[in-house]
C-alpha positions as CSV (number, residue, x, y, z in Angstrom):
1,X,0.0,0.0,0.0
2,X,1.4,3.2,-1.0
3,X,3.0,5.1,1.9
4,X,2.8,2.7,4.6
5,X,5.6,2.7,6.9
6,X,8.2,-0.2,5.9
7,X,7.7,-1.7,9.3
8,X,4.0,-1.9,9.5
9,X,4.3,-3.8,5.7
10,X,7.0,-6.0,7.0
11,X,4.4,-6.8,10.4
12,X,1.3,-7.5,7.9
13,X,3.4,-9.9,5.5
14,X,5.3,-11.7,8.1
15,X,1.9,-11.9,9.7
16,X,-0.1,-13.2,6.5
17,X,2.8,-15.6,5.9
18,X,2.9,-16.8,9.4
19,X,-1.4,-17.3,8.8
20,X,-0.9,-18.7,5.5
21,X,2.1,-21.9,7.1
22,X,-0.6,-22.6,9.7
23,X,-3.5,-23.3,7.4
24,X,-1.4,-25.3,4.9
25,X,0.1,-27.2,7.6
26,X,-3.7,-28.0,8.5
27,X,-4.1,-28.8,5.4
28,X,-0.9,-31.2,4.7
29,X,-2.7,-33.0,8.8
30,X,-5.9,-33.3,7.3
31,X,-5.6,-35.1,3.9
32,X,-2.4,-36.3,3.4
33,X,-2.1,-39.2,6.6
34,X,-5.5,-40.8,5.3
35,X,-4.8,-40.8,1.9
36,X,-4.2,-44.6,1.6
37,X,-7.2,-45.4,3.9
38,X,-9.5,-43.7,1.4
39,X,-8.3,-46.0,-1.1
40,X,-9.3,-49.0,1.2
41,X,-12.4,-47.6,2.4
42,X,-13.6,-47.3,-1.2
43,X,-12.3,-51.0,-1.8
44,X,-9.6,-50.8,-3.7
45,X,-6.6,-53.0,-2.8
46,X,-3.5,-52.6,-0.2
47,X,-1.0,-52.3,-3.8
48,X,-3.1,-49.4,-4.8
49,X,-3.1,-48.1,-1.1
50,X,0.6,-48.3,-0.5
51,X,1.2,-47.0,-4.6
52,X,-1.3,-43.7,-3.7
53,X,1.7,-42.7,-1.2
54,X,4.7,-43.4,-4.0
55,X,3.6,-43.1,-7.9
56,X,1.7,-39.6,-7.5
57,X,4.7,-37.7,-5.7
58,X,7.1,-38.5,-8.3
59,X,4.3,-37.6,-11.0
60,X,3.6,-34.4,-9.4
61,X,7.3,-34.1,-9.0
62,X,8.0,-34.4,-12.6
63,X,4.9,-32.2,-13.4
64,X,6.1,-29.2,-11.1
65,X,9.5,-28.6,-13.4
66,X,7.1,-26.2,-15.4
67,X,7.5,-23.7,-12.2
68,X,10.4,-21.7,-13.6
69,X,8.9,-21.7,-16.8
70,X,5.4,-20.5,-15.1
71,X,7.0,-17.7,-13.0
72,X,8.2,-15.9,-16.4
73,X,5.1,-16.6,-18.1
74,X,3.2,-14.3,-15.0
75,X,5.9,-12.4,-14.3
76,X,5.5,-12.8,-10.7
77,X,6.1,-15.4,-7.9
78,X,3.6,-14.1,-5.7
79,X,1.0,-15.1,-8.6
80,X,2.5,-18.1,-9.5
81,X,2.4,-19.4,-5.6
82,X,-1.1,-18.1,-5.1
83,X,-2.4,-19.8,-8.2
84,X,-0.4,-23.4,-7.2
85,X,-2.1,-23.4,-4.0
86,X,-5.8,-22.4,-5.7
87,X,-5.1,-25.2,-8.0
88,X,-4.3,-27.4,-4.9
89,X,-7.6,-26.3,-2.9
90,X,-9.2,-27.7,-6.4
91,X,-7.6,-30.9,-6.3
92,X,-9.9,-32.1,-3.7
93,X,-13.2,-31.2,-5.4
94,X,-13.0,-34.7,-7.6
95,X,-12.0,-36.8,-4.0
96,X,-14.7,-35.2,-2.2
97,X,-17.2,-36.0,-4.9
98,X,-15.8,-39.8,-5.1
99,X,-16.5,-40.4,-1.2
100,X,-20.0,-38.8,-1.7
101,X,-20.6,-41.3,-4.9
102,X,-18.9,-43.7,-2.7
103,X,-17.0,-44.6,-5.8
104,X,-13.9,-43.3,-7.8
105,X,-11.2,-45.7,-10.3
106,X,-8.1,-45.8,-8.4
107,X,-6.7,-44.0,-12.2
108,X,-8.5,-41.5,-11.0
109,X,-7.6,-41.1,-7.5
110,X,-4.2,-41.3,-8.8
111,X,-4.4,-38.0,-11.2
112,X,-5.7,-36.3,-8.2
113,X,-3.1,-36.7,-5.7
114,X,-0.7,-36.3,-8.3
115,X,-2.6,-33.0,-9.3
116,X,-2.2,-32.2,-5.4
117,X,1.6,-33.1,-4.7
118,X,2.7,-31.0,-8.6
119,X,0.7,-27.9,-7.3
120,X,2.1,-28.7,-3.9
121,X,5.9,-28.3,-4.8
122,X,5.5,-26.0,-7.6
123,X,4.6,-23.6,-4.8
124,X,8.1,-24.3,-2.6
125,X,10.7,-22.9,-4.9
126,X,9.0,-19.7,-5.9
127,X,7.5,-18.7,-2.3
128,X,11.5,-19.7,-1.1
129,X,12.6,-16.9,-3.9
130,X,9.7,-14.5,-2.6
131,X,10.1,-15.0,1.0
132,X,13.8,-14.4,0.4
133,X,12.5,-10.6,-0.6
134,X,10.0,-10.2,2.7
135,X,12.0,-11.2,5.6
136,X,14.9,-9.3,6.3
137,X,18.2,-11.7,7.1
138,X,19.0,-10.7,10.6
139,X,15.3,-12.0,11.7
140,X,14.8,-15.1,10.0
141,X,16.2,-17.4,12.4
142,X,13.7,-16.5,14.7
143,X,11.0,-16.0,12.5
144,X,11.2,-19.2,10.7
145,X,11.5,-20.9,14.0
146,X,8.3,-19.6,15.5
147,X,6.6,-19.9,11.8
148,X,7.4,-23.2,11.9
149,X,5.9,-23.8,15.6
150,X,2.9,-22.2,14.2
151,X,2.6,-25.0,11.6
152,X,4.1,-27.7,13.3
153,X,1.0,-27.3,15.7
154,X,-1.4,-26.9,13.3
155,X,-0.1,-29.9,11.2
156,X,-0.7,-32.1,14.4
157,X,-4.6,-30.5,15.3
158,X,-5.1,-31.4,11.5
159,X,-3.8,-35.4,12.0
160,X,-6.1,-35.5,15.5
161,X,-9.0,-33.5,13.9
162,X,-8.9,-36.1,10.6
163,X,-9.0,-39.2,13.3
164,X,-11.6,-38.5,15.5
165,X,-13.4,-37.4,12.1
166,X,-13.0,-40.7,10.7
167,X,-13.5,-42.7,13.9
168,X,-17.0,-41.0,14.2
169,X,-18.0,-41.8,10.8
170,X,-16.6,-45.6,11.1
171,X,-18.8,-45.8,14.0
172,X,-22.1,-44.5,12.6
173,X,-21.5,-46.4,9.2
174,X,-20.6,-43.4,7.5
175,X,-16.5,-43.8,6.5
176,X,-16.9,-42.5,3.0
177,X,-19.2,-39.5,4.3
178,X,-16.2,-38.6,7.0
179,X,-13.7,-38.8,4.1
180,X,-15.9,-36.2,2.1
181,X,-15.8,-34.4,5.3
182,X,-12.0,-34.4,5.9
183,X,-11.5,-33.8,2.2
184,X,-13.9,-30.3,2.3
185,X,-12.2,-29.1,5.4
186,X,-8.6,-29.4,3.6
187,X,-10.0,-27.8,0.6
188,X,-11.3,-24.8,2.5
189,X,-8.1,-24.8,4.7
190,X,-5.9,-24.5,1.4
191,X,-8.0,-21.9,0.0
192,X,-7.5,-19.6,3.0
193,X,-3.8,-20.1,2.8
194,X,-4.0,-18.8,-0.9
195,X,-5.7,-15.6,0.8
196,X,-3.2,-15.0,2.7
197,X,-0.5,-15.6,-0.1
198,X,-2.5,-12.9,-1.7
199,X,-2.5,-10.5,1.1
200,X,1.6,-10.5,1.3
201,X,3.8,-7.8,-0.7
202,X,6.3,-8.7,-3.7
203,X,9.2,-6.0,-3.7
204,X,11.2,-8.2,-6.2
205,X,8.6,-9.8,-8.5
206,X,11.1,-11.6,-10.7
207,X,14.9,-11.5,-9.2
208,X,17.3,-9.8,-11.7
209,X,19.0,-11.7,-14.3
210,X,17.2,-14.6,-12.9
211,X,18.2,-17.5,-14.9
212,X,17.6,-21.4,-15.0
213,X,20.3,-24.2,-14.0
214,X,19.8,-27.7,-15.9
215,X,20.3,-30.7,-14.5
216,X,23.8,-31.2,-15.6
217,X,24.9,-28.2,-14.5
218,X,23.5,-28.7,-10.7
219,X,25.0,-32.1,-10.7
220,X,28.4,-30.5,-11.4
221,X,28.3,-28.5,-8.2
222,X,27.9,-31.5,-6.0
223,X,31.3,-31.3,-6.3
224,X,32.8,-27.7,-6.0
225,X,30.1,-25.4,-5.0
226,X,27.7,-24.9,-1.3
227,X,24.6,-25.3,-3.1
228,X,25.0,-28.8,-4.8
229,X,27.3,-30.4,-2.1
230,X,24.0,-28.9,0.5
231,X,21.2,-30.5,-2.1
232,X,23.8,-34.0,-2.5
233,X,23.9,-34.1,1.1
234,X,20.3,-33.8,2.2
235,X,19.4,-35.9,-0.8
236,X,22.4,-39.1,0.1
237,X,20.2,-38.5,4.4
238,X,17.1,-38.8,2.6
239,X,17.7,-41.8,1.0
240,X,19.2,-43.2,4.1
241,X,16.1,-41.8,6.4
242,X,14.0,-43.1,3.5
243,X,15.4,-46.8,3.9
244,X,13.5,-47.4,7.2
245,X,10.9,-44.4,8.3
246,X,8.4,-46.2,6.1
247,X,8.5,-49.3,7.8
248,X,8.9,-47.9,11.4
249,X,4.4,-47.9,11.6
250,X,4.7,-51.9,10.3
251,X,7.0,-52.6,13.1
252,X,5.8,-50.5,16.2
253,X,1.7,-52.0,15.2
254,X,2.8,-56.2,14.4
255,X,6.2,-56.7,15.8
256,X,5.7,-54.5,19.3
257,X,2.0,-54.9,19.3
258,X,1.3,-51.5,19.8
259,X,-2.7,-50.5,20.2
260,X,-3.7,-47.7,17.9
261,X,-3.9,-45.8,20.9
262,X,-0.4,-46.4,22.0
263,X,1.0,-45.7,18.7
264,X,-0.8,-42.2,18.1
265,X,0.3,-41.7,21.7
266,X,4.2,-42.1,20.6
267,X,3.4,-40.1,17.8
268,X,1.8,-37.1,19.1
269,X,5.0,-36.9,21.8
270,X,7.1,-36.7,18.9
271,X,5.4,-34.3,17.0
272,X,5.4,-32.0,20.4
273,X,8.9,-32.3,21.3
274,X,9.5,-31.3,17.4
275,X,7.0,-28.0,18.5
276,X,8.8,-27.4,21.7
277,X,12.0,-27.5,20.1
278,X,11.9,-25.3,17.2
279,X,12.0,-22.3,18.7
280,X,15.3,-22.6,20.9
281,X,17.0,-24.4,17.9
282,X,16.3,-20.7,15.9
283,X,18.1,-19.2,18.8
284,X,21.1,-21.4,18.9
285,X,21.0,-21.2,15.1
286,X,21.2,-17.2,15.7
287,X,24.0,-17.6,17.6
288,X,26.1,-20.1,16.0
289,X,25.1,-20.4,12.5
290,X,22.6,-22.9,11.0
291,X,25.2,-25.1,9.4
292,X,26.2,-26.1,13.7
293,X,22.3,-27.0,13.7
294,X,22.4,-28.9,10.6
295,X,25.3,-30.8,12.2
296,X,23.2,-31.2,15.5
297,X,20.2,-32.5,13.6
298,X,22.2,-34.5,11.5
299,X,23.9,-36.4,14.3
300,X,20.9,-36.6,15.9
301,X,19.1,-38.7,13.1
302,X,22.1,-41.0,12.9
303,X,20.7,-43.4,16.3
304,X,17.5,-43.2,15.9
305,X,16.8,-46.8,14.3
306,X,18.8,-48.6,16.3
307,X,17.3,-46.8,19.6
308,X,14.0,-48.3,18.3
309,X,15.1,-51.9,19.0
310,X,16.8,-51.6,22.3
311,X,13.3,-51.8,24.0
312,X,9.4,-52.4,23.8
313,X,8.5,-50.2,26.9
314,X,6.1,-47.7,26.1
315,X,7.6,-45.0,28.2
316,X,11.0,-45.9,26.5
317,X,9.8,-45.5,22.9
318,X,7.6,-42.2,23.8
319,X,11.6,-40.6,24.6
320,X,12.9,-42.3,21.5
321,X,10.5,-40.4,19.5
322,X,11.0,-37.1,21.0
323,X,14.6,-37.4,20.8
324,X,13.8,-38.4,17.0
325,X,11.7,-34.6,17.3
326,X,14.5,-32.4,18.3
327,X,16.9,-34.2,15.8
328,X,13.8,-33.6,12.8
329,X,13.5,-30.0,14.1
330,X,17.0,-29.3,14.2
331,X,17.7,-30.5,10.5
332,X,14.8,-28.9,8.9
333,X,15.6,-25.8,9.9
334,X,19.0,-25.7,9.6
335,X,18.3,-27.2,5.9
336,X,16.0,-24.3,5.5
337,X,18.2,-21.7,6.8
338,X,21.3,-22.6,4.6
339,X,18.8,-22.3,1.5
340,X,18.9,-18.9,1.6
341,X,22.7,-18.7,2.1
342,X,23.4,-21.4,-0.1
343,X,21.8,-20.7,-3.2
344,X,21.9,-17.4,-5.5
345,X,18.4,-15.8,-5.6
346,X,18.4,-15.3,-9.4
347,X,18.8,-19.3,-9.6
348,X,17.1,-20.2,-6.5
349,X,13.6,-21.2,-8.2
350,X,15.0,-23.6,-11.0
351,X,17.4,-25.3,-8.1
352,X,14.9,-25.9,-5.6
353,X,12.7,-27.3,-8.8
354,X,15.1,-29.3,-9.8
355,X,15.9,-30.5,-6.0
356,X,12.0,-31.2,-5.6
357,X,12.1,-34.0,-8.4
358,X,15.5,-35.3,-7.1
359,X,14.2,-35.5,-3.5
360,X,11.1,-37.3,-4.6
361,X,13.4,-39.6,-6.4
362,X,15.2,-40.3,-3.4
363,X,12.4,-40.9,-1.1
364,X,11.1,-43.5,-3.3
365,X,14.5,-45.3,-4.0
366,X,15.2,-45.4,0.0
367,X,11.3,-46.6,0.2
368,X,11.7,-49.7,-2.4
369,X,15.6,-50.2,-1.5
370,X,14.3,-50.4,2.2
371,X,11.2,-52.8,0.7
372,X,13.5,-54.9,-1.2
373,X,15.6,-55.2,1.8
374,X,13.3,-56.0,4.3
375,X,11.9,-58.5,1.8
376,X,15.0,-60.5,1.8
377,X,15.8,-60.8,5.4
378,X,12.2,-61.5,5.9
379,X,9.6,-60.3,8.1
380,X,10.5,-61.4,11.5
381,X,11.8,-58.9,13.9
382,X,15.2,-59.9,13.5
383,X,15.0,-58.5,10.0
384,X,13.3,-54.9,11.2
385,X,16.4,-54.8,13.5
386,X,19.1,-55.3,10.6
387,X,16.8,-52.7,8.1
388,X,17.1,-50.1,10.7
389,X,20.7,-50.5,11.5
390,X,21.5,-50.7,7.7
391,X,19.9,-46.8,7.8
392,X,21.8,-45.7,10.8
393,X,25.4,-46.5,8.8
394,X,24.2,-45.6,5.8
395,X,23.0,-41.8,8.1
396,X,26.2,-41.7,9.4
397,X,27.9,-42.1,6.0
398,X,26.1,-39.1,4.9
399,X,28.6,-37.2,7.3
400,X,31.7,-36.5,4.8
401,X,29.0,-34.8,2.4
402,X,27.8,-32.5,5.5
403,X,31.6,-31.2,6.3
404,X,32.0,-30.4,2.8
405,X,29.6,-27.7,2.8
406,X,30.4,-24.1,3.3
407,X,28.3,-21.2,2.7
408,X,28.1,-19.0,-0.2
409,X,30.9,-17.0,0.6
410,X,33.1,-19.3,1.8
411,X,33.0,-19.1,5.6
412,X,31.8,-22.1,7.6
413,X,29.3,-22.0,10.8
414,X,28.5,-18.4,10.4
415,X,25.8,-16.9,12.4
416,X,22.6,-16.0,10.3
């Protein structure tokens, strides 16, 4: 608005942005947990169930590579987020519709959530270019941090909201109603987001001499520059992380016996140490630099497998998955920080694009490399134990890669 004081703009965006995370996040609780379950309840099998959570991220992967491409064509980043995430508050029209009819071909369902995750992603590296512009440097530390409490919180009302949702239709007779339910609530909770989006300024609509990196090209810095030895790094954890978080639920439900109860209990103490801990780690990261919190966070994911076996006690897995919290909290945002220092803002939208397909490429091959795995030691405990401590080394391995990063300018550990 012209004339407005730079501070009260800077209040109102960080504001709308903070508003626009914690709807998303409610969003990302609400539909994406109980995707596979709406597959079963409509009676489709478990291989469509278990695909619905693989095949559509890497389509909607490969569709989102048309983001750079889309930012020219609207000359903006602001318009080309808001429109992703209207496009994503569509997606669930068709699945809402489906658990009215109380029927929908799993092709379908498919193009859907495939729709969602491409809309989903094309959003991230244009709103990380744009929110570059909005918050100043010496205040994103703590911003992020409490932005991220915001949504962290809201991502976990979303996941309780969605079950007691679905529990009460299950118990009336009504599942496919509830899904319609959870699906229209997501919908609406998306759409708000993209009001918010709309609501935030855009001093740099395009960045100057903002220019694409190919693939080759990004694969040749894995070797001599911060921002591919940063994206080989987090993508060489994610595989490793990716090898045995899938087939943590399998072995905490059948191999510990966990209730229902006791396993969302675990859960939900892990998703509020993460809350809890998000804000100090944005202080520390203030203070010593977000690369020392990636290292924290990265060391912290390396024991968290084998720490799963060393005991069936309830009380003992509840502080395993807290620990597992901090160390989640501490390497997202540390990851998150280092963006911004890592990567040149006139190439910060094609990189992140191009990192979106290669991290959904990597979650998929730690997934069916952990399947394949798991499906040769065979499914007694013994071979859970020998999946998760494969992951731990393989974590731990992923070390060399962290120590050769340095930011942008050269300097390691500096304070941001």
């Amino acid at each position: 608005m012209p004339g407005t004081p730079p501070e009260r703009v800077l209040a109102r965006d960080l504001a709308a942005s903070t508003l626009d995370g914690g709807f998303y996040s409610g969003m990302v609780g609400l539909c994406e947990t109980y995707l596979a379950a709406f597959v079963l309840a409509l009676g489709h099998s478990e291989q469509a169930a278990g695909l619905v959570a693989g095949v559509p991220i890497l389509a909607g992967a490969a569709l989102q590579l048309a983001t750079p491409a889309g930012v020219r064509w609207l000359g903006s980043q602001r318009r080309w987020v808001v429109l992703c995430a209207v496009v994503q508050a569509a997606s669930f029209t068709p699945l809402l519709l489906g658990a009215l009819l109380q029927r929908m071909p799993v092709a379908l369902i498919f193009l859907c959530v495939a729709l969602y995750w491409a809309s989903g992603m094309a959003t991230a590296p244009a709103w990380n270019g744009w929110i570059s512009t909005l918050v100043p440097p010496r205040i994103r530390p703590r911003y992020f941090a409490a932005r991220a409490r915001v949504c962290q919180a809201s991502q976990l009302c979303g996941i309780l909201a969605g079950g007691v949702l679905l529990q009460l239709g299950a118990a009336r007779g009504r599942p496919l109603l509830a899904f319609a339910g959870l699906f229209g609530l997501a919908g609406a909770a998306r759409w708000t987001s993209s009001r918010f989006l709309a609501r935030q300024s855009e001093p740099v609509p395009i960045p100057k001499d903002m220019r694409s990196v190919g693939l080759l090209e990004l694969l040749r810095r894995f070797r001599h520059q911060s921002d591919g030895r940063q994206i080989a790094f987090m993508l060489a954890m994610q595989v490793a992380i990716q090898l045995a978080s899938p087939y943590y639920h399998p072995y905490i439900l059948r191999q510990v016996g966990f209730t229902y109860g006791e396993f969302t209990a675990v859960q939900v103490a892990g998703f509020l140490a993460k809350i809890l801990a998000v804000v100090p780690l944005g202080r520390y990261a203030r203070r010593h630099g977000a690369r020392s919190l990636l290292w924290i966070g990265a060391l912290g994911l390396i024991p968290i497998g084998p720490l799963w076996t060393a005991s069936d006690g309830f009380a003992y897995l509840v502080g395993v998955q807290c620990l597992a919290g901090v160390a989640y909290a501490a390497y997202e945002l540390g990851t998150f920080l280092l963006f911004f220092d890592t990567i040149r803002m006139q190439e910060r939208t094609s990189v992140l694009t191009l990192y979106n397909l290669a991290h959904a490429t990597s979650c998929f091959v730690g997934a069916a490399a952990g399947g394949l795995l798991l499906n040769a030691l065979g499914d007694a405990r013994s071979a859970y134990y020998g999946l998760f401590w494969t992951s731990a080394a393989l974590r731990l391995f992923t070390l060399p890669l962290l120590a050769r990063m340095a930011t942008s300018d050269g300097r390691r550990g500096v304070p941001v």
